[in-house]
MILUM-798621 format. One record per residue (C-alpha): x, y, z. Coordinates in Angstrom, 2 decimals, always signed. Example, Ala and Ser with C-alpha at 12.3 -4.5 7.8 and 13.67 -1.06 7.14 Angstrom:
<bakols>
> east;north;up
> +12.30;-4.50;+7.80
> +13.67;-1.06;+7.14
</bakols>
This chain:
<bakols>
> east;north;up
> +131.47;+185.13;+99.64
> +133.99;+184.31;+102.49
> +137.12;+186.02;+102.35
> +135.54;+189.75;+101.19
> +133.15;+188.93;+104.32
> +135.76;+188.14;+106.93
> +137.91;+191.39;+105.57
> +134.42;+193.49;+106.20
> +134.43;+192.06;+109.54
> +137.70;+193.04;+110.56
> +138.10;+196.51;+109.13
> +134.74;+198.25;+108.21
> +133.40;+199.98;+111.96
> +129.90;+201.98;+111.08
> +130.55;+205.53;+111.46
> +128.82;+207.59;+113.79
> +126.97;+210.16;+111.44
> +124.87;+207.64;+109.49
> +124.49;+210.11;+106.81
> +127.73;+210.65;+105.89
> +129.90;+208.99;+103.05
> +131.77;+205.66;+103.93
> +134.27;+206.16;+101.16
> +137.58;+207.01;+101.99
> +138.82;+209.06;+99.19
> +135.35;+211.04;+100.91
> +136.22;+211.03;+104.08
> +140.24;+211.89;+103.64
> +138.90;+215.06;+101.57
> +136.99;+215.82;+104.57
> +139.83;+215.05;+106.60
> +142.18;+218.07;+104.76
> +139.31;+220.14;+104.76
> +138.95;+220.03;+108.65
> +142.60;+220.51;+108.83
> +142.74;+223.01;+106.66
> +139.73;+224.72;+108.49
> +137.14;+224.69;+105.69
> +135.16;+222.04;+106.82
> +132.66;+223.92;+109.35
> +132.42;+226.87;+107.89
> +130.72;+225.57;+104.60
> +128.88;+222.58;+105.91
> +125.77;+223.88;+105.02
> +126.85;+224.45;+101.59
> +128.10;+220.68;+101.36
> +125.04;+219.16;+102.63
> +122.83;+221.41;+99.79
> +125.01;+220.03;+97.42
> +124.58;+216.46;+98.76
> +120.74;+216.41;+97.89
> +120.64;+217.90;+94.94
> +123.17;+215.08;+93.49
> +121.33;+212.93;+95.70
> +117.92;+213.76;+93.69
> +119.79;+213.96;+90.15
> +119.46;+210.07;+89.46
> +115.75;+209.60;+90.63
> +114.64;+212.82;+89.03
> +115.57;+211.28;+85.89
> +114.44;+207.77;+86.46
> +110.83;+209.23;+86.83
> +110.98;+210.76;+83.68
> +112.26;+208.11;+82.07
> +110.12;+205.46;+83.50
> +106.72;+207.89;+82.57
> +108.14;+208.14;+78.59
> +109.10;+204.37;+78.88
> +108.51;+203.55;+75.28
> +110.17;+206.41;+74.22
> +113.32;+205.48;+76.41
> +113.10;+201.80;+74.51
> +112.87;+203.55;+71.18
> +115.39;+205.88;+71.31
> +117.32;+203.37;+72.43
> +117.39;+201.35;+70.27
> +117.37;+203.98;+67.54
> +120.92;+205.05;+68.98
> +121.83;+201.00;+68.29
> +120.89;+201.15;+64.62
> +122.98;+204.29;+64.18
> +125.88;+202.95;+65.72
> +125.84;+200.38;+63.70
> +125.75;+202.50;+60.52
> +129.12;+203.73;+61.53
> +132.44;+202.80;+59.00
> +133.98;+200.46;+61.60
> +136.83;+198.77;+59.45
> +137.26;+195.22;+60.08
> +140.97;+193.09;+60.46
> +141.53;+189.89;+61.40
> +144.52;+190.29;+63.21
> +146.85;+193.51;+63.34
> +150.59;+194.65;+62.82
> +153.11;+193.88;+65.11
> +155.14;+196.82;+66.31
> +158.32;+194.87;+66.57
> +161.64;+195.57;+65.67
> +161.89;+192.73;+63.25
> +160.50;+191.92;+59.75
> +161.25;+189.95;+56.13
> +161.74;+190.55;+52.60
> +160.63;+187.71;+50.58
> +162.07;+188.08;+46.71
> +160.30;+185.87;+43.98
> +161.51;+185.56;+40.45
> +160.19;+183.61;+37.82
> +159.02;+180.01;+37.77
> +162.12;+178.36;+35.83
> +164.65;+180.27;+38.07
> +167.69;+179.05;+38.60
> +169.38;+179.43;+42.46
> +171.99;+181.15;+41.48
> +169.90;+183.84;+39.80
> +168.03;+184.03;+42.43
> +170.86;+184.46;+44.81
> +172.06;+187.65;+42.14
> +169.02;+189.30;+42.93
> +169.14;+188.91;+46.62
> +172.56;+190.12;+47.07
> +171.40;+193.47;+44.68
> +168.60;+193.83;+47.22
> +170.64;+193.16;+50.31
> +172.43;+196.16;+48.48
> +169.19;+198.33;+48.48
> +168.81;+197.60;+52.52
> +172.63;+199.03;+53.28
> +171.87;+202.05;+51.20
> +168.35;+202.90;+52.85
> +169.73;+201.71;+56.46
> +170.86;+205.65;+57.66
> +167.64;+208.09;+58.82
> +167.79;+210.68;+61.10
> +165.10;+210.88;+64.08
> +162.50;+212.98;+65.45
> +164.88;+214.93;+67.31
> +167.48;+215.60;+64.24
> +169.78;+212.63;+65.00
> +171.75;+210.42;+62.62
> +171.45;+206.59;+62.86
> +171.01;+203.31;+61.23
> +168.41;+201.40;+60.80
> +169.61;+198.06;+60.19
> +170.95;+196.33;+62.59
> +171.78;+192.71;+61.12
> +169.99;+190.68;+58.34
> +170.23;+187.30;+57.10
> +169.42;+185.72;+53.38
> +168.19;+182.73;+52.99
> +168.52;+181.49;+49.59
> +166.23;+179.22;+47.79
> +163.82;+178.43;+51.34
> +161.96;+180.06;+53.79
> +163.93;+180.33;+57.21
> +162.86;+178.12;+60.13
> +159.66;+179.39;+61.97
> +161.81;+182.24;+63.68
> +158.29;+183.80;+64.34
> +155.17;+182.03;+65.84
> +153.20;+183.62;+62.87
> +155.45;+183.06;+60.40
> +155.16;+179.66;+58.18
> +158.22;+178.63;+56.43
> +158.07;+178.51;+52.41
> +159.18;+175.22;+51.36
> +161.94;+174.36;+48.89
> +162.31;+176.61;+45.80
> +164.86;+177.70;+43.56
> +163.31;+180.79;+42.53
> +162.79;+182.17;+46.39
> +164.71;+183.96;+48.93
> +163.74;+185.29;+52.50
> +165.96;+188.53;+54.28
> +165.00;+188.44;+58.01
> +166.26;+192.05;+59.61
> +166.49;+193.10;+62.33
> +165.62;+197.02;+63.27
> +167.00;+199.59;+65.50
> +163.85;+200.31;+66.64
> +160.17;+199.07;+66.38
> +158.69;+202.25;+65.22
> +161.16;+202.67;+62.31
> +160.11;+199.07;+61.08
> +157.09;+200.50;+58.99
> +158.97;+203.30;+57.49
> +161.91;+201.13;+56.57
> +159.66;+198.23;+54.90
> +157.73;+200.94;+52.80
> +160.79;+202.91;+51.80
> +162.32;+199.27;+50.68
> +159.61;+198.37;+48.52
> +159.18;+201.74;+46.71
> +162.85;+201.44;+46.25
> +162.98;+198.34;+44.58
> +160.31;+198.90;+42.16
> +161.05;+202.29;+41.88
> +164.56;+202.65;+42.33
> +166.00;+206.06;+43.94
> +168.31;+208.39;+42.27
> +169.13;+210.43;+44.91
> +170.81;+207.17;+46.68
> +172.43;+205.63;+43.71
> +169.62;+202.54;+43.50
> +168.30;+200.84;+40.18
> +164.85;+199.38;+40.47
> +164.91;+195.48;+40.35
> +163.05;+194.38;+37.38
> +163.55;+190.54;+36.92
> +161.85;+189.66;+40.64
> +159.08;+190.93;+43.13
> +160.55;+192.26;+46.34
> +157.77;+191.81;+48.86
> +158.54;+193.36;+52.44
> +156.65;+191.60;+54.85
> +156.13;+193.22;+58.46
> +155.16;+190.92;+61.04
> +151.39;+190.51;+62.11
> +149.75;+189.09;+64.78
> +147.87;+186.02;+64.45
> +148.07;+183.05;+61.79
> +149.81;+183.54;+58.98
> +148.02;+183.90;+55.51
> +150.00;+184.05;+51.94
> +148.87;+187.55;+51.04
> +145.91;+189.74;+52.68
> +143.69;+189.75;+49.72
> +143.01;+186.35;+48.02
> +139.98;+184.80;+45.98
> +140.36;+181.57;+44.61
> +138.75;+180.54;+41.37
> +138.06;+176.60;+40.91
> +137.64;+174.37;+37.92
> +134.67;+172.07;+37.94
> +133.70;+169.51;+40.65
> +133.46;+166.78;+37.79
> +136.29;+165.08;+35.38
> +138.41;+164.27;+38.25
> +139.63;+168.17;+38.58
> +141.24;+169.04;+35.23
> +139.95;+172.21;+34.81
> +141.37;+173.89;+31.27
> +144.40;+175.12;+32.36
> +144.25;+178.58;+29.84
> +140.50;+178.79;+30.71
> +141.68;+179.32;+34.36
> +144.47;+181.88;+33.89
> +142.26;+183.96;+31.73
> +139.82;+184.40;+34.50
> +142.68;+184.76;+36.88
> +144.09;+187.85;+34.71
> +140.29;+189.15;+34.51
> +139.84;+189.16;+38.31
> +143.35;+190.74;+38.79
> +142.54;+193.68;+36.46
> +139.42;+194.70;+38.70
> +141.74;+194.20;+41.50
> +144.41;+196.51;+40.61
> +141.70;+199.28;+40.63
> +140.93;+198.77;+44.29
> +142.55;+201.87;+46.08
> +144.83;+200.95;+48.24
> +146.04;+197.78;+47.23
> +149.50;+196.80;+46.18
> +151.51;+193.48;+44.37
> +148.84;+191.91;+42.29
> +149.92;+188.22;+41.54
> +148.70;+184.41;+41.39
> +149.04;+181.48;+42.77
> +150.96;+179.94;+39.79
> +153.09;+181.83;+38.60
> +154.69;+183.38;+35.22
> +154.29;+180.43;+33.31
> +157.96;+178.29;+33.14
> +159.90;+177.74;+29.50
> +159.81;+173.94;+29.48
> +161.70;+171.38;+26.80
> +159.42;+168.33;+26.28
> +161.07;+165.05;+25.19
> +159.16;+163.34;+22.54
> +160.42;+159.72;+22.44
> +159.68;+157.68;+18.84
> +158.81;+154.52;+20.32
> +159.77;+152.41;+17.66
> +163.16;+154.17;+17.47
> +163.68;+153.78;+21.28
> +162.83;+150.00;+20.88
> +165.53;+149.33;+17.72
> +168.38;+151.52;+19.95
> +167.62;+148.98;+23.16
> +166.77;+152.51;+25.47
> +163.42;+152.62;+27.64
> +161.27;+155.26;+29.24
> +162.89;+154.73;+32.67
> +166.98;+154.69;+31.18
> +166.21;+157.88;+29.18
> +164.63;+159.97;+32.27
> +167.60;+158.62;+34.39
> +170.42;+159.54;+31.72
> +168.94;+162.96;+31.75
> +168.45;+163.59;+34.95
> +172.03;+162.58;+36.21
> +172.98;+164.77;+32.84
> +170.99;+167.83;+34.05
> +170.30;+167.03;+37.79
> +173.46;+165.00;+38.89
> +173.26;+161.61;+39.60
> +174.70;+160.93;+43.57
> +177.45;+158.65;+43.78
> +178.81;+159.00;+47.29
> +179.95;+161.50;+50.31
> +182.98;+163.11;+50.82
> +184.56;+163.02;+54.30
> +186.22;+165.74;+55.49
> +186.53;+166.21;+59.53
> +183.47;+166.00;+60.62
> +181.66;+167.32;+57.07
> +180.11;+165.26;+54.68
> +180.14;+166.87;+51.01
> +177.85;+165.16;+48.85
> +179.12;+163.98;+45.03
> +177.17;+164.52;+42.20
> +177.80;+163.46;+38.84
> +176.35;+165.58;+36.14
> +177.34;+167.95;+32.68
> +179.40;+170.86;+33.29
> +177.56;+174.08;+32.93
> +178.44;+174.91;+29.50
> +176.73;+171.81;+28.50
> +173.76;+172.24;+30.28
> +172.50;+175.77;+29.01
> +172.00;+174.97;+25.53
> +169.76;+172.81;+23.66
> +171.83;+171.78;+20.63
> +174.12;+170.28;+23.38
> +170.72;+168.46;+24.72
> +170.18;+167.17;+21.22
> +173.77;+165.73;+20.70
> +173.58;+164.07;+24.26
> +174.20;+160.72;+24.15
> +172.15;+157.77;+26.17
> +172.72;+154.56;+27.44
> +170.77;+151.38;+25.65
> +171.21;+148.17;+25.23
> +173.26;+147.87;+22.37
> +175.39;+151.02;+23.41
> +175.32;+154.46;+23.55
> +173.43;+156.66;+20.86
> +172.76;+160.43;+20.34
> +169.22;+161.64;+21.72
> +167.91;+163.44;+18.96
> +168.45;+160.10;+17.18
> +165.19;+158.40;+19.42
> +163.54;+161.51;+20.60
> +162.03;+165.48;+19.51
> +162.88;+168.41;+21.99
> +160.36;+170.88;+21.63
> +160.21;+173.74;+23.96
> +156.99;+174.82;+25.57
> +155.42;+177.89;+27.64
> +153.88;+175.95;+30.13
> +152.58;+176.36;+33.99
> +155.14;+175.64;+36.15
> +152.67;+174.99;+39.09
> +149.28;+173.77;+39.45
> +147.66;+174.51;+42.87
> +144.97;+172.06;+44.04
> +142.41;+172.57;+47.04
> +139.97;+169.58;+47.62
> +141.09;+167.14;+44.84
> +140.67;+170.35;+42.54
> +142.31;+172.64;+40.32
> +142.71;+176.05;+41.55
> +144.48;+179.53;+41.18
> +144.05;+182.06;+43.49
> +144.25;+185.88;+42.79
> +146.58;+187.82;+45.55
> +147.33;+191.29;+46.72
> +148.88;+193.24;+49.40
> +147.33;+195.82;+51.27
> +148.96;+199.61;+52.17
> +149.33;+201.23;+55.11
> +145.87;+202.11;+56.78
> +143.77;+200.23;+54.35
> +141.91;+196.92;+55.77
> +142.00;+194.13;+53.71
> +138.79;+192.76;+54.36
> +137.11;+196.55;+53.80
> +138.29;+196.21;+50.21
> +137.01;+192.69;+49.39
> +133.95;+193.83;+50.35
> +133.98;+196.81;+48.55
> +135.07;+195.23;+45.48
> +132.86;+192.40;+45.48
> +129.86;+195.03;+45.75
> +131.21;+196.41;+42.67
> +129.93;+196.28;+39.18
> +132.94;+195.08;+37.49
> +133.42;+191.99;+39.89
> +129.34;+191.28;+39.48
> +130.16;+191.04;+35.67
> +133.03;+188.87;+36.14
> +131.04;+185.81;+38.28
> +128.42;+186.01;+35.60
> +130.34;+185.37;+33.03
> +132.35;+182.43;+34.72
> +132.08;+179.33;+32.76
> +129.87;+176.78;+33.33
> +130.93;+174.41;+36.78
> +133.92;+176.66;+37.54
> +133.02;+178.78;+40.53
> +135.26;+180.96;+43.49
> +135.50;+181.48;+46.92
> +137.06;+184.08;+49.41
> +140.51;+183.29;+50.42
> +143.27;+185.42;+52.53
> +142.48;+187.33;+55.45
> +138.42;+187.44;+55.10
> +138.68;+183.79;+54.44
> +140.62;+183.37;+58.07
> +137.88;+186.26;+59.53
> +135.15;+183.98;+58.69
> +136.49;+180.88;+60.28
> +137.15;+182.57;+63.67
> +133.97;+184.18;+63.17
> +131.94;+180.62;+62.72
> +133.62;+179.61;+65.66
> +133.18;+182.60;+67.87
> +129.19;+182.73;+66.67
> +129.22;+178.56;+67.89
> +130.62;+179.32;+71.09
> +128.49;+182.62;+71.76
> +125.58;+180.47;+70.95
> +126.56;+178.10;+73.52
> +126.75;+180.94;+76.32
> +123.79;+182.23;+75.58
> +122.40;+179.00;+75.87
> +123.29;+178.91;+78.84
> +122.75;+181.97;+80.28
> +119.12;+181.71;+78.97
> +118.82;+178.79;+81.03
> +120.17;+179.49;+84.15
> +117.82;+183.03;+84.11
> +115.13;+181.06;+83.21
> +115.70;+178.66;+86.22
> +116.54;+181.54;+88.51
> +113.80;+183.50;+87.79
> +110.61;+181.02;+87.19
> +109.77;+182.29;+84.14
> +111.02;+184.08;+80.96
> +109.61;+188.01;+81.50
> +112.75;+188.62;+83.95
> +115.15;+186.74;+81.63
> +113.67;+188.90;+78.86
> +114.55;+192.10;+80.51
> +117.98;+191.27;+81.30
> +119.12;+190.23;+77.85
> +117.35;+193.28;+76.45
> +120.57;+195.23;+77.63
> +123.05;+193.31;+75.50
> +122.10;+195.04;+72.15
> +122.75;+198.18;+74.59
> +126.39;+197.20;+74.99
> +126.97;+197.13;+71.32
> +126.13;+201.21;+71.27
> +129.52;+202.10;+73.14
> +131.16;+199.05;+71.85
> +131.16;+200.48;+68.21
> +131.24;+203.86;+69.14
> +134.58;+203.17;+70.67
> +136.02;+201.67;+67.73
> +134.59;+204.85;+65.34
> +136.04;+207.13;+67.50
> +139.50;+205.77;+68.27
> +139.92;+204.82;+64.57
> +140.57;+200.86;+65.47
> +139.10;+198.08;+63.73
> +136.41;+194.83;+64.43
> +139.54;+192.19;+64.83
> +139.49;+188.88;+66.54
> +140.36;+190.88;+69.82
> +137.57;+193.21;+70.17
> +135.45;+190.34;+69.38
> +136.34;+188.28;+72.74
> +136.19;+191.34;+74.21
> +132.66;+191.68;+73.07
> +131.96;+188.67;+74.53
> +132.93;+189.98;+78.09
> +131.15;+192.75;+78.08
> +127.99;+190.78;+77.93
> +128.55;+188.98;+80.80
> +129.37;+192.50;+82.79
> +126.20;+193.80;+81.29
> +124.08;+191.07;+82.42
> +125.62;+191.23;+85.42
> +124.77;+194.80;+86.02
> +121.29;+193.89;+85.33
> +120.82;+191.26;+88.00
> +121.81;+193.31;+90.44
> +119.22;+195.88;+89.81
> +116.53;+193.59;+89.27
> +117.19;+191.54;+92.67
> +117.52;+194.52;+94.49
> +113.85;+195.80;+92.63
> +112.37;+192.54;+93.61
> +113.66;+192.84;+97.49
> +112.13;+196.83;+97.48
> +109.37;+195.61;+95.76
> +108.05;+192.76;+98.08
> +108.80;+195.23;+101.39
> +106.12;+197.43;+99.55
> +103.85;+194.75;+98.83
> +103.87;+193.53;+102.72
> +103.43;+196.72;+103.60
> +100.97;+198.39;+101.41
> +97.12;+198.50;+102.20
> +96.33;+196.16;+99.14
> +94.04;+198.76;+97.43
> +96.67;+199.25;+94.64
> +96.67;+197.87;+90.65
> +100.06;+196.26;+91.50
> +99.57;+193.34;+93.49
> +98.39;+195.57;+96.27
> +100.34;+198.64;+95.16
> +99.64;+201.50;+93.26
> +101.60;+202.63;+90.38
> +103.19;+205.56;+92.07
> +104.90;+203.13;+94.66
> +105.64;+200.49;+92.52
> +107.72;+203.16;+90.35
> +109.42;+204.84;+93.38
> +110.63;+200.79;+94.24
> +112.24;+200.81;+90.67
> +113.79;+204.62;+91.32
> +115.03;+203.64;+94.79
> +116.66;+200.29;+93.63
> +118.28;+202.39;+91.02
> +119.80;+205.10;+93.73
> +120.55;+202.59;+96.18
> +122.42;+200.05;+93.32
> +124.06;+203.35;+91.35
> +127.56;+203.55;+93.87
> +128.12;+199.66;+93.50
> +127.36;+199.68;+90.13
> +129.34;+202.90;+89.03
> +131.98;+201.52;+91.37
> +132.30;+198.08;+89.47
> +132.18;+200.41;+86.65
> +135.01;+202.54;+86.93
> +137.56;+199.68;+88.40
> +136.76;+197.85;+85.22
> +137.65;+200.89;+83.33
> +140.99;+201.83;+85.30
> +142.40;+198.19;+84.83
> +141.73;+198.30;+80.98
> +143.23;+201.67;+80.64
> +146.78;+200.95;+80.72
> +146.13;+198.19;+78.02
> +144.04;+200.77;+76.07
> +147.19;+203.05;+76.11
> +150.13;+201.20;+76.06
> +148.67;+197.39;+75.11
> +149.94;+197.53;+71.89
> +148.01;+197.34;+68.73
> +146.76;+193.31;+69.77
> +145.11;+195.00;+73.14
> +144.25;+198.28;+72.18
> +141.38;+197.61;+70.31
> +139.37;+195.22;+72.88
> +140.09;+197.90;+75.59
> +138.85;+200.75;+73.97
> +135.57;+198.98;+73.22
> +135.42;+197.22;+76.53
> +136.13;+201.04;+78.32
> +133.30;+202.81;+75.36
> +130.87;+199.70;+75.95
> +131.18;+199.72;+79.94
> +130.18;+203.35;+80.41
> +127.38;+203.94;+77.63
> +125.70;+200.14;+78.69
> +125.91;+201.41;+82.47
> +124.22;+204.35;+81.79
> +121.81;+203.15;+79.78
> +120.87;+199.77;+81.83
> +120.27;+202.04;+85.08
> +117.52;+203.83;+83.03
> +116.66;+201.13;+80.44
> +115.93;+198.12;+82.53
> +113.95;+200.11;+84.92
> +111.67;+201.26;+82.41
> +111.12;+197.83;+80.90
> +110.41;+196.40;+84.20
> +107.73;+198.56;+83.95
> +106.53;+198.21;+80.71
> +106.07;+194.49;+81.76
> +104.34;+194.96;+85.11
> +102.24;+197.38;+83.98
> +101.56;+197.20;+80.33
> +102.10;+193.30;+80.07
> +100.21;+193.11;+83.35
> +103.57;+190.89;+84.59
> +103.52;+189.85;+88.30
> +106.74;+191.93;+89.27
> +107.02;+188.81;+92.45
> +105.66;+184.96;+93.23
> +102.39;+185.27;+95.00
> +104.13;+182.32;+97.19
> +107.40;+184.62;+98.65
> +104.86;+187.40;+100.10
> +103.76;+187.39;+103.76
> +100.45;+186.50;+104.27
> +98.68;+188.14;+107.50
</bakols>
């Protein structure tokens, strides 16, 4: 409003011809063409091509504005078939990065030195896949460096990334790549690998633990793509049957191992854990002097370690531990002959107490105060996690299997469609709000709600190129192309505003000018339409212009944004040039649908010049 003003003021001199072009790329075309000698010689060809470009737009316009309902139906016909398209849908995408993890889970019961046996055999694997050769024939290396973490997740070395907590059964390898486009190769050839093994490189398949390669995505992290939680009932204080819930668990994972597509089909709890369970004879316990509290303690610094004090050394600390020496500790006959501290001296276990060993759940999940286990999986390459949820839940077999859920235990969506839905609520609360608004202010601008009407009519229209532009360039409906969604509205109403004030301004020069004899506050139709066709022509170079700068500053993102911005851009780009087109010959033809089938005054009676 001020600076664009003073900078038009300073630089922009009317030219002398007032028919010719003031666009410079125009006029420095002309300028070479003069030099080169061209210019004179086929003026008359140039200016013969000037109307008839000049006349394309309005030509149209007329036709479209006579078959108005037609326009508005095929329209929106386009709209409904757009929407028909397979447009996948993904939460967040890969990152292309030259990083990613390996997390390796044994069984609940592991020990950490097993587990640390199992990571050094797959840190083995790595090395052995590590040399390729590239596009261009060359030997190399993948791997650059990797570290193991043994029995924790490592600190949040990625924004996205959450640490897992304390467990003796887990490891995480963080590598590091050569390159970020051999990341996805590397992390598929590692897992096929280590289920698989590979003869031709000397590797044995790891048996005794899952070996989940993890590549880096962008956006919150989730435990596993797919997940659907199954709950026990809201009453009795949350204990669900334990072996009710694992059998429905190990139901739900059989349908899910028959989705295409999907890979590493596991719960939330585990392989269940070998357990021993002390039984103490009370009365026994009493006679012997030994109580609850003595016996948990005895074992526990037995099996455990009890902590007496810290070592010194420099500026280490070693912790001491007092506890059984291994031999001891891996057998239960040596359990049984363990001896305990009571009050009248020390006597053998088995002597007070039963051992019996037990196949038993080594973890219970909860979620709101109540039992639950949910049912994971891992996607491959080019599949969309929330595509096969949906799929799968629209199947027969999955239809069967909440039917014949027990009474009060019930499910819910978990994973990456769980995550989808969030954003989504939020999104849908804060487009609500805008449009609210906009509403409002349209409402306020305009006097009335005919105008307002027209203008958010073109919305649906952006959705036509939005999810064309996804179809075509194969990306999915993520959280990105949903914001960008959101901005195309706002361009889109935008576009329409300017055509309708500039309608209005045409509109009420006819008016004041017009004999009064007319259907149209004075005008007759024919006028009134040629006001909506001139707006059009007159508003199509700042319009197109807007347009195509839009387009050229997304491009670079739609090319080399990465997969995070590639996605919004290409439906921002699609979106801008099919709502364009079809606002300059949409709105006019429900302006006049309103004015003259609706019988809408197309201006206040108070803004014309009485004489």
């Amino acid at each position: 409003m001020t600076f664009c003003v003073l900078l038009a003021y300073w630089f922009i001199r009317p030219l002398k011809d007032p028919n010719q072009s003031m666009s410079p790329v125009i006029q420095f075309i002309k300028w070479i063409k003069r030099k080169a000698g061209k210019g004179v010689a086929k003026k008359a060809v140039s200016e013969n091509k000037r109307s008839v470009f000049a006349d394309f737009y309005p030509g149209i316009a007329r036709i479209c504005i006579k078959a108005r309902f037609i326009v508005l139906a095929v329209s929106f016909g386009l709209l409904f078939l757009v929407m028909m398209l397979p447009v996948g849908s993904e939460f967040f995408p890969k990152d292309l990065r030259d990083q990613f993890s390996v997390d390796v889970w044994l069984p609940e019961g592991s020990t950490i030195q097993q587990t640390d046996d199992v990571t050094k055999s797959v840190e083995e694997i790595i090395r052995k896949l590590s040399p390729y050769t590239d596009e261009q024939g060359n030997p190399g290396h993948r791997l650059l460096s990797m570290v193991s973490i043994i029995g924790k997740g490592g600190d949040r070395w990625y924004l996205g990334r959450n640490p897992e907590s304390p467990k003796p059964n887990y490891a995480e390898i963080i590598l590091k790549t050569s390159k970020g486009s051999v990341t996805s190769a590397f992390a598929k050839e590692l897992r096929h690998a280590a289920r698989n093994g590979n003869s031709e490189l000397g590797i044995e398949p790891v048996t005794d633990a899952r070996i989940i390669p993890r590549e880096l995505v962008m956006g919150p992290s989730v435990d596993a793509p797919i997940g659907i939680r199954i709950f026990g009932p809201r009453l009795g204080a949350g204990f669900a049957d334990l072996n009710l819930m694992r059998k429905q668990a190990d139901a739900l994972k059989a349908i899910l191992r028959k989705q295409p597509g999907t890979w590493d089909h596991y719960d939330s709890w585990g392989s269940s854990a070998y357990q021993l369970h002390v039984e103490v004879d009370e009365n026994k316990a009493n006679l012997a002097g030994v109580t609850n509290l003595g016996l948990a303690q005895t074992l526990n610094a037995y099996f455990s370690g009890h902590y007496i004090t810290t070592f010194r050394e420099k500026d280490h600390k070693v912790p001491v531990y007092l506890r059984l020496p291994p031999e001891q500790r891996g057998s239960i006959n040596e359990l049984r002959s363990a001896y305990v501290e009571g009050e009248y001296g020390k006597v053998p276990l088995d002597s007070i107490a039963g051992i019996q060993p037990y196949w038993k759940p080594a973890k219970i999940d909860r979620r709101f105060l109540q039992r639950v286990i949910e049912v994971r999986a891992r996607t491959e390459p080019g599949y969309m996690a929330n595509d096969i949820v949906k799929n799968m839940m629209a199947g027969e077999e999955f239809t069967q299997w909440k039917e014949n859920l027990p009474p009060g235990y019930w499910w819910e969506i978990g994973g990456e469609l769980f995550e989808s839905k969030q954003a989504k609520g939020e999104l849908s609360l804060s487009l609500a709000i805008s449009l609210l608004m906009i509403i409002l202010l349209l409402v306020i601008q305009y006097n009335g709600f005919a105008k307002p009407v027209i203008i958010l009519t073109t919305l649906p229209l952006a959705l036509i190129g939005s999810f064309l532009g996804l179809y075509v360039t194969g990306n999915p409906l993520g959280f990105m192309p949903q914001l960008g969604l959101l901005a195309l509205f706002g361009i889109v109403v935008n576009t329409a505003i300017i055509f309708i004030e500039f309608a209005d301004i045409l509109i009420k020069e006819k008016i004041e000018a017009c004999d009064g004899s007319g259907p149209i506050m004075g005008m007759s139709i024919q006028e009134f339409r040629e006001c909506l066709v001139q707006a059009g022509q007159v508003r199509l170079l700042p319009i197109a212009m807007t347009t195509l700068t839009t387009i050229g500053g997304l491009l670079p993102l739609a090319l080399a944004g990465g997969p995070l911005w590639e996605g919004m851009a290409w439906l921002m780009i699609f979106g801008l040039m099919v709502a364009t087109i079809l606002t300059l010959i949409v709105v006019p033809s429900l302006y006049a649908i309103f004015v003259e089938n609706f019988k809408m005054k197309p201006v206040p009676m108070k803004t014309i010049k009485t004489n």
